[in-house]
N, C-alpha and C positions, 0 to 999 in steps of 0.2 A: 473268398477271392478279393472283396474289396478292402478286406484286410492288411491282407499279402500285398497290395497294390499300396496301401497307406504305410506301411513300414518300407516297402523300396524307395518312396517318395521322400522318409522322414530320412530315411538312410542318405540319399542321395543329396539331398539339403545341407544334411551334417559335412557333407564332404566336401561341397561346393563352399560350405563358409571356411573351411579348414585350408582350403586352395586359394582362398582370396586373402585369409590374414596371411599366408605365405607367400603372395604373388604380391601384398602391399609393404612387407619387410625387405624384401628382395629390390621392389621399386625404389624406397626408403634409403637401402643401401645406396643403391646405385645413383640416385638425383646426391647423395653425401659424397660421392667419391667424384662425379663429374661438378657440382656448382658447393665446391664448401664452403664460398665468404657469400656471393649474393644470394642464391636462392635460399641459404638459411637466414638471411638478415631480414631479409623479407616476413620469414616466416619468424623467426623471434623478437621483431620490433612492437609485437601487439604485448606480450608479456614481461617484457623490459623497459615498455612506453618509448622505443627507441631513444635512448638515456645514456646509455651505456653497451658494449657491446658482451654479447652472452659469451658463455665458457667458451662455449665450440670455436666461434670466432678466434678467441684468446688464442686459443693451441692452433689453431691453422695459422695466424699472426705470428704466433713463436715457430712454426714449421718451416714458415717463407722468409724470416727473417735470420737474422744470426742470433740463431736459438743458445740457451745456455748449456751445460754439460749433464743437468740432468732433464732438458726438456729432449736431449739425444739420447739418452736411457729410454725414456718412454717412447721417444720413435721407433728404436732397435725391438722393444719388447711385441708392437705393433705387429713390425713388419714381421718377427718371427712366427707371432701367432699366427698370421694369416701364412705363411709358408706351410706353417704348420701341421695349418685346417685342410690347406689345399693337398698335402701328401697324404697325409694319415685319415681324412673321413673319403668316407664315397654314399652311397646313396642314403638318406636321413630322410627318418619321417617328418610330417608335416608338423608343424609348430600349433598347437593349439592355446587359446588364451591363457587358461591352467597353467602353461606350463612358464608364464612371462610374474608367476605370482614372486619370484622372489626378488623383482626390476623394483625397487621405489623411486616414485616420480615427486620431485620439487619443482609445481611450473613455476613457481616466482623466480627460481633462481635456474630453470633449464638446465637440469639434472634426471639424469637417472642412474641411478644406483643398485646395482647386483648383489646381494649380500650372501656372503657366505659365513654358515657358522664355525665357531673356533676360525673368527681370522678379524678380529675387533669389530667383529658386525654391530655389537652392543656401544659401542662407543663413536660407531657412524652414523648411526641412528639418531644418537644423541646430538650429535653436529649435524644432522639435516634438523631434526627438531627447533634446537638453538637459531638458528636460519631463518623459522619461520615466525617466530617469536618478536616482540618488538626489542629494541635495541640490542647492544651486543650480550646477550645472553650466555652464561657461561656451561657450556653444557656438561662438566663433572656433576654442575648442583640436578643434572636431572636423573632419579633413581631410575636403573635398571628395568623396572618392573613396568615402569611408564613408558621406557624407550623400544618394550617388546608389546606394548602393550597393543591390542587390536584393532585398526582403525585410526592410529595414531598417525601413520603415515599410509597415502594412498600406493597402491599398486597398479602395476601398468596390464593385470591382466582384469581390472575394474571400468577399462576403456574400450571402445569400438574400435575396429580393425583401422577404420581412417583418422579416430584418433591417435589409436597407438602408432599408424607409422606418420602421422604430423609430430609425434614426438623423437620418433628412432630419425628423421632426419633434422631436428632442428637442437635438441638440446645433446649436451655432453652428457657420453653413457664412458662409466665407470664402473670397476669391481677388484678386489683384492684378492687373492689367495697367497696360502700358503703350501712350502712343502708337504707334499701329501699324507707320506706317513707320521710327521710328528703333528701336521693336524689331527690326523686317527688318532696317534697315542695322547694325543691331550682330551681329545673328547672321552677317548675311555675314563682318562684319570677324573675329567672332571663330572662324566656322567655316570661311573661307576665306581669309584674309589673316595669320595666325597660322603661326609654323613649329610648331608646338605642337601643329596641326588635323590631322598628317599622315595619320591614319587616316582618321577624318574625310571628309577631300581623297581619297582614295584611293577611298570608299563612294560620294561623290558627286559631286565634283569629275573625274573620269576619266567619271562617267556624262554629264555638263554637257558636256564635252570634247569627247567621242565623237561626240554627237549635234548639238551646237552650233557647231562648230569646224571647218570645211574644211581640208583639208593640215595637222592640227593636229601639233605634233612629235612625235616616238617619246616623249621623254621626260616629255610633257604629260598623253601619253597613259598613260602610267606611272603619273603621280603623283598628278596632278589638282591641281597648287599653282598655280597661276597662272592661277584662274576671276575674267575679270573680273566687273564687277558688271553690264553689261548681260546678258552673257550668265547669270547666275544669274537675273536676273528674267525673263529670254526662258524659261529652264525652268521657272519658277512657272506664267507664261502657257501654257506649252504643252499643249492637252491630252492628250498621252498622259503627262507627269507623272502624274497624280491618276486618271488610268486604268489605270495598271498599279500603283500604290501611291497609300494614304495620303500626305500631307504628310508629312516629317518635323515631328518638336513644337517643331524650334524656330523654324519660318516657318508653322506650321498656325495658321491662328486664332484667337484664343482664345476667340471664341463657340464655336468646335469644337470645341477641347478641354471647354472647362467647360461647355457646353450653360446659361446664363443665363437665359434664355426658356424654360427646362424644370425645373431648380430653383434652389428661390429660396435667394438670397444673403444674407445680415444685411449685410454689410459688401463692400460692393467697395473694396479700398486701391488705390493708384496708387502707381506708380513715381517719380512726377514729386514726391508729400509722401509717401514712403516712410518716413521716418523718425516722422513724425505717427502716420501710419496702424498700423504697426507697435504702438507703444506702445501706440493707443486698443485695439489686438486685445488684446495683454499685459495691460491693465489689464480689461480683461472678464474675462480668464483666471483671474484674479486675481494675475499672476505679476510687478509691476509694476517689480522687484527684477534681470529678467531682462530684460538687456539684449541688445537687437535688434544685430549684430554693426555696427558701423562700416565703410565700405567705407575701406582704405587713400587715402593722399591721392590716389595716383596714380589710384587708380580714380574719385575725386571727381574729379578732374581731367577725365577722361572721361566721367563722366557728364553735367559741365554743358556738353561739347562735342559730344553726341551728337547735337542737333536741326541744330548747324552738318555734323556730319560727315553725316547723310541730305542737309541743303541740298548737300554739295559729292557728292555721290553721284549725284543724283538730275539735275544740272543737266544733265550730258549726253546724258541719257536725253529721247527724243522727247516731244512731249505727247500723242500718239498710246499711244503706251505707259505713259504716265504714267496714263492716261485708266482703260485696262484693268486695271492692276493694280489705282489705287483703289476700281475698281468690288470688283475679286476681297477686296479688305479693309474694304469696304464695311460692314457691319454693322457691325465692330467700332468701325469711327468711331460708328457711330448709337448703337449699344446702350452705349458705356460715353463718349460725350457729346466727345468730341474732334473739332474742327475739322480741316477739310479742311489741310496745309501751306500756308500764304502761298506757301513757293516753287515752288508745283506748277502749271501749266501745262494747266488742262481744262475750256477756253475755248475 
């Protein structure tokens, strides 16, 4: 009995903190949309040494003033999302810290950042790094492997429920995406058509195999390098995918990852005017000196072939499954305003 009595208590704990980090995000919002110049000036003059004014500031200053043509881009993107959020969600579970892990926090500079993968999360990383570093630090020169690296940058789900929404109202929260499905078909290419992906292939490619592939080879079964791309999106759809795991993040959602309809954004950038969007964050930052990394040409090369290479991906695939999957990335078309693919087939 006193068992049964200690698990309803532990139970009931668990739910009660799960109710207050959502009743102090919600506060959070709301103290940002009724006091956005004083009560965050207040609250961001201890980590700015009141010097200068923070991001947030900047972009409410460009909202009340005669803003320029692309600080009216990021108003419209704003206000869509929240129309969005407000048609298309209804009742959403509680927010738990976990779920804030993919928010990084820069208090010097009163940022938080939402990262999502395949949409230059590796080279955002690398400019909040560069930030933290003494003088202007150029962040191309920081490898890759140090910009994903653990601990490198904190997260916001590392914080107490009263720090985390001293953060969600005082500094600028940010996130980028990209169109959905040529996000999907790039993470395929690069996390399955890559000799580079071996591990990778190995995590889930062998799991794709196993379970996807009749008479599959000994050595397929091995490696996991030779996952077509029907068969990766047959394991999206599948549901024990998402029943025995999470997504991995770099085909999970990005309503999922950054919860949008749960806190509010300043700025959603795109992938597609990456290079615009970037800068307008840098110039809020105040850092307008630091330049957002250049993708090499090759990779330019690829980025403006990425909507052909989903069109040539996607064409063999049924409209039966074409159907499905869009439904399963559904939101993210709604919520950050991206039309359905012209080449898609769900009719």
């Amino acid at each position: 009995m006193g068992r049964r009595c200690w698990r309803r208590r532990a139970l009931a704990a668990a739910c009660l903190g799960a109710a207050l980090l959502l009743l102090l995000l919600l506060l959070g919002a709301a103290a940002r949309a009724l006091l956005p110049e004083s009560g965050n000036k207040a609250l961001g003059s201890g980590w700015l040494g009141g010097k200068k004014r923070s991001p947030l500031q900047m972009l409410y200053d460009l909202d009340q003033g005669s803003s320029s043509a692309l600080a009216e881009v990021h108003r419209q993107r704003r206000n869509l999302l929240r129309r969005a959020c407000s048609r298309h969600t209804r009742r959403q579970r509680l927010l738990q810290p976990e779920d804030l892990r993919h928010v990084l926090v820069d208090d010097a500079h009163g940022l938080l950042y939402c990262y999502v993968p395949k949409v230059a999360c590796t080279n955002w990383k690398r400019v909040l790094l560069a930030l933290r570093g003494p003088g202007a630090a150029d962040p191309q020169a920081i490898p890759a492997h140090q910009a994903h690296a653990p601990g490198r940058l904190p997260s916001l789900a590392d914080f107490s429920p009263a720090e985390i929404n001293r953060r969600l109202r005082a500094y600028l929260t940010f996130l980028f995406v990209r169109e959905p499905f040529e996000r999907l078909a790039s993470a395929y290419r690069n996390k399955f058509a890559r000799p580079y992906s071996a591990a990778f292939q190995r995590l889930y490619g062998t799991r794709i195999v196993r379970r996807l592939r009749p008479r599959a080879h000994p050595d397929a079964l091995a490696r996991g390098h030779d996952v077509r791309f029907a068969e990766f999106l047959a394991y999206l759809l599948d549901p024990r995918t998402r029943r025995d795991e999470p997504f991995n993040e770099h085909w999970e959602r990005a309503h999922a990852l950054c919860h949008p309809c749960r806190l509010r954004y300043d700025v959603v950038g795109k992938f597609e005017t990456l290079a615009e969007d970037a800068a307008f964050v840098l110039g809020l930052v105040g850092a307008p000196g630091l330049r957002f990394p250049a993708p090499p040409p090759r990779a330019k090369a690829a980025s403006a072939a990425s909507q052909d290479l989903a069109r040539r991906l996607f064409q063999d695939i049924s409209p039966f499954y074409q159907r499905r999957l869009f439904d399963l990335y559904k939101m993210d078309f709604l919520l950050f305003n991206y039309s359905a693919p012209s080449y898609l087939r769900l009719h």
